[in-house]
GUVOFI-446859 format. One record per residue (C-alpha): z, y, x; residue in three letters; residue number from 1. Coordinates in Angstrom, 1 decimal. Each point is the difference from the previous one (the first is absolute). Layout:
# GUVOFI-446859
<atom z="Z" y="Y" x="X" residu="Ala" num="NUM"/>
...
This chain:
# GUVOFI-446859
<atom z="-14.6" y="-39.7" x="-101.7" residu="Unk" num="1"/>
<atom z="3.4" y="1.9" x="-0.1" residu="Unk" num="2"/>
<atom z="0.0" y="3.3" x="1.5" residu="Unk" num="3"/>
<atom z="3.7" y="0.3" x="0.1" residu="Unk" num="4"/>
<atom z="0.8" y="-2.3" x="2.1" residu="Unk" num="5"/>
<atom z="-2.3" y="1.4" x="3.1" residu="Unk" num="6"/>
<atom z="1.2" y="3.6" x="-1.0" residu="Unk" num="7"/>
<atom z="3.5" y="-0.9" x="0.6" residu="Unk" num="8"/>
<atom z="-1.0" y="-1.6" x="3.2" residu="Unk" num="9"/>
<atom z="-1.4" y="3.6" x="1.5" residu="Unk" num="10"/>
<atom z="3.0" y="1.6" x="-1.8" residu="Unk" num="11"/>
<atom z="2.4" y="-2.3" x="2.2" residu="Unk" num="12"/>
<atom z="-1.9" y="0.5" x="3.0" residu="Unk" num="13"/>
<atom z="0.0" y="4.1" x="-0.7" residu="Unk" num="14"/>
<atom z="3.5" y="0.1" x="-0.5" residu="Unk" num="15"/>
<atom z="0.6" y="-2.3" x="3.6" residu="Unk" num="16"/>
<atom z="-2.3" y="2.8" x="1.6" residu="Unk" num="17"/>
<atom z="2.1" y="2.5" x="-1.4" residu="Unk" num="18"/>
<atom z="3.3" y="-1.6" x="1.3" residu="Unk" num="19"/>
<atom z="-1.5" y="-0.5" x="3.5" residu="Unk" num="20"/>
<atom z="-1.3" y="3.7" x="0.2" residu="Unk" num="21"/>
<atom z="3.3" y="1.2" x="-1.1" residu="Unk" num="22"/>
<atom z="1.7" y="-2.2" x="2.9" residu="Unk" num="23"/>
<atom z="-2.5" y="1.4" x="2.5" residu="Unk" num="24"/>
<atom z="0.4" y="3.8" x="-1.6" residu="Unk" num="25"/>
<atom z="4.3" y="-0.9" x="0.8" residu="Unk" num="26"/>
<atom z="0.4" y="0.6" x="-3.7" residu="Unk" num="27"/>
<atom z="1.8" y="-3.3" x="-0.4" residu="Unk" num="28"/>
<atom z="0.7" y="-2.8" x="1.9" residu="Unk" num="29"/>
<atom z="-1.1" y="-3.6" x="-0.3" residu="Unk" num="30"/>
<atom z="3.7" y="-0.8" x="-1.0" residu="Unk" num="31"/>
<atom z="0.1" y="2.9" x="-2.6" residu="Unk" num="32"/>
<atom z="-3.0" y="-1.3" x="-1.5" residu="Unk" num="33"/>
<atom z="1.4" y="-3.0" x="0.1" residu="Unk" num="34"/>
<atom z="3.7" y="0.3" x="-1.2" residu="Unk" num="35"/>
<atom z="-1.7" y="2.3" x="-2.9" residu="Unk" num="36"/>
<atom z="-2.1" y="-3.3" x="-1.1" residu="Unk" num="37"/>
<atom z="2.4" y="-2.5" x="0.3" residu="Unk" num="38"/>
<atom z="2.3" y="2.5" x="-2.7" residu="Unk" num="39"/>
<atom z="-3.0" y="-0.4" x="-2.0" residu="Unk" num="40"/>
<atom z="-0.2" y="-3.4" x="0.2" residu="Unk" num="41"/>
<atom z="3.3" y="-0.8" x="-0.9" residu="Unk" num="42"/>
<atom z="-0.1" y="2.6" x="-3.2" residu="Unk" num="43"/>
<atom z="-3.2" y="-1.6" x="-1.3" residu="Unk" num="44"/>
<atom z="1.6" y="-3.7" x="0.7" residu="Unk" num="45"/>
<atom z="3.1" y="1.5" x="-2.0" residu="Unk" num="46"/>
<atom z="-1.3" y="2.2" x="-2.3" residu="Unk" num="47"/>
<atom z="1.4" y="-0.5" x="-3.3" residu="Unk" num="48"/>
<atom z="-3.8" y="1.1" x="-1.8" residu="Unk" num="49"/>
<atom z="-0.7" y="-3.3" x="1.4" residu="Unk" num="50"/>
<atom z="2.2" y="-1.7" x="-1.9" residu="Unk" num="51"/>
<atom z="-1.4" y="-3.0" x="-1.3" residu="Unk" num="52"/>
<atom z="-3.1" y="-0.1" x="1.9" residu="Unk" num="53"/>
<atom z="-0.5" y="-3.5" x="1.9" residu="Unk" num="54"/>
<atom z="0.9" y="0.1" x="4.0" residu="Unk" num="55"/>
<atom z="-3.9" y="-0.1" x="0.3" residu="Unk" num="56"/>
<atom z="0.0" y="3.0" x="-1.5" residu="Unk" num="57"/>
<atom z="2.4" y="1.7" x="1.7" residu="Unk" num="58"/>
<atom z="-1.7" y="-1.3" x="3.1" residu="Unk" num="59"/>
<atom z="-3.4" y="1.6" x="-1.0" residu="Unk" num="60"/>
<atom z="1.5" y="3.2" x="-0.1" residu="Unk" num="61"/>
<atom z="1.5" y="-0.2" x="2.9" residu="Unk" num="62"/>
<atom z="-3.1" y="-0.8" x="1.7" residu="Unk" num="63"/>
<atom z="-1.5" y="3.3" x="1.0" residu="Unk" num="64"/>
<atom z="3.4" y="0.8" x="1.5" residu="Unk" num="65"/>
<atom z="0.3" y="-2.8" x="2.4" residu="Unk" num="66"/>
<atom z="-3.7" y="0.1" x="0.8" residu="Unk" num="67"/>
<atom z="0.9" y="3.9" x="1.2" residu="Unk" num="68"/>
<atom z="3.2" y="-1.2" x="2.1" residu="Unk" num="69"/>
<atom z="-2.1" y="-2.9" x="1.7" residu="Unk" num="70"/>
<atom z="-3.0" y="3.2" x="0.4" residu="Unk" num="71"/>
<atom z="2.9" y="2.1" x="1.5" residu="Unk" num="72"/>
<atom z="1.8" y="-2.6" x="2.1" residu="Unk" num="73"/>
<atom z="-3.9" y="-0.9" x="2.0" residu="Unk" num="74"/>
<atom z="-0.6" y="3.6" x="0.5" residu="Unk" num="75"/>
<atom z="2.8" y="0.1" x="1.8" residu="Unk" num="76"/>
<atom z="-1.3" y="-2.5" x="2.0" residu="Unk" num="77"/>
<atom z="-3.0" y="1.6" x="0.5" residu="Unk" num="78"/>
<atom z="-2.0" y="-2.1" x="-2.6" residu="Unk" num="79"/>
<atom z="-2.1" y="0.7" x="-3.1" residu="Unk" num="80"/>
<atom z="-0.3" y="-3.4" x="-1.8" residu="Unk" num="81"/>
<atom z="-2.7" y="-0.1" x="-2.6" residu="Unk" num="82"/>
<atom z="1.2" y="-0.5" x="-3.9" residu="Unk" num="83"/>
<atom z="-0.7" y="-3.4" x="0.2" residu="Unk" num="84"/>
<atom z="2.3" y="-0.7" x="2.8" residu="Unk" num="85"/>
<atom z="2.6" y="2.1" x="-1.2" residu="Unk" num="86"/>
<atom z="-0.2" y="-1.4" x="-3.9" residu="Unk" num="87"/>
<atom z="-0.1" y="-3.9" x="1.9" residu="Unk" num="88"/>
<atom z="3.8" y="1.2" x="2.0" residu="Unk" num="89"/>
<atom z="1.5" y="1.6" x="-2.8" residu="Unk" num="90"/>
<atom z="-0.8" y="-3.4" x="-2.2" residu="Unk" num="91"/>
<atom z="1.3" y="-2.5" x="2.6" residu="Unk" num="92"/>
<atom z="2.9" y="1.9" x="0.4" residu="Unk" num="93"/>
<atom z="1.1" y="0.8" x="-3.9" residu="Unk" num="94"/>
């Protein structure tokens, strides 16, 4: 069995708890959370390191960063999907 994979998983989840707490502390705001993603998003899908690299690639990288935006935009809803549910949106929409 790879470990990696489930330690990612509760490293995504963390960093979602981390967002939401920081939206409930008024540190930042759903849409500062989720304006700073999207930036992110866009460098990694433009990032000349990537250069190269198959669209797969660049997709897979991009992952944890539109699997946080989807996080952020339930919790501002007022849900907490579980990985699975967030990892199955982020891949229909991609």
């Amino acid at each position: 069995m790879n470990t990696a994979n489930p330690q990612l998983e509760g490293l995504y989840l963390a960093l979602a708890a981390m967002n939401r707490l920081m939206v409930e502390k008024q540190l930042l705001t759903h849409e500062e959370i989720h304006e700073t993603l999207a930036e992110t998003e866009a460098a990694v899908m433009k990032n000349s390191a990537l250069d190269g690299q198959s669209d797969s690639h660049r997709k897979a990288v991009a992952f944890p960063i539109r699997l946080l935006m989807t996080a952020n935009e339930a919790a501002e809803r007022g849900g907490q999907p579980s990985f699975e549910d967030l990892a199955r949106h982020v891949g229909r929409t991609s």
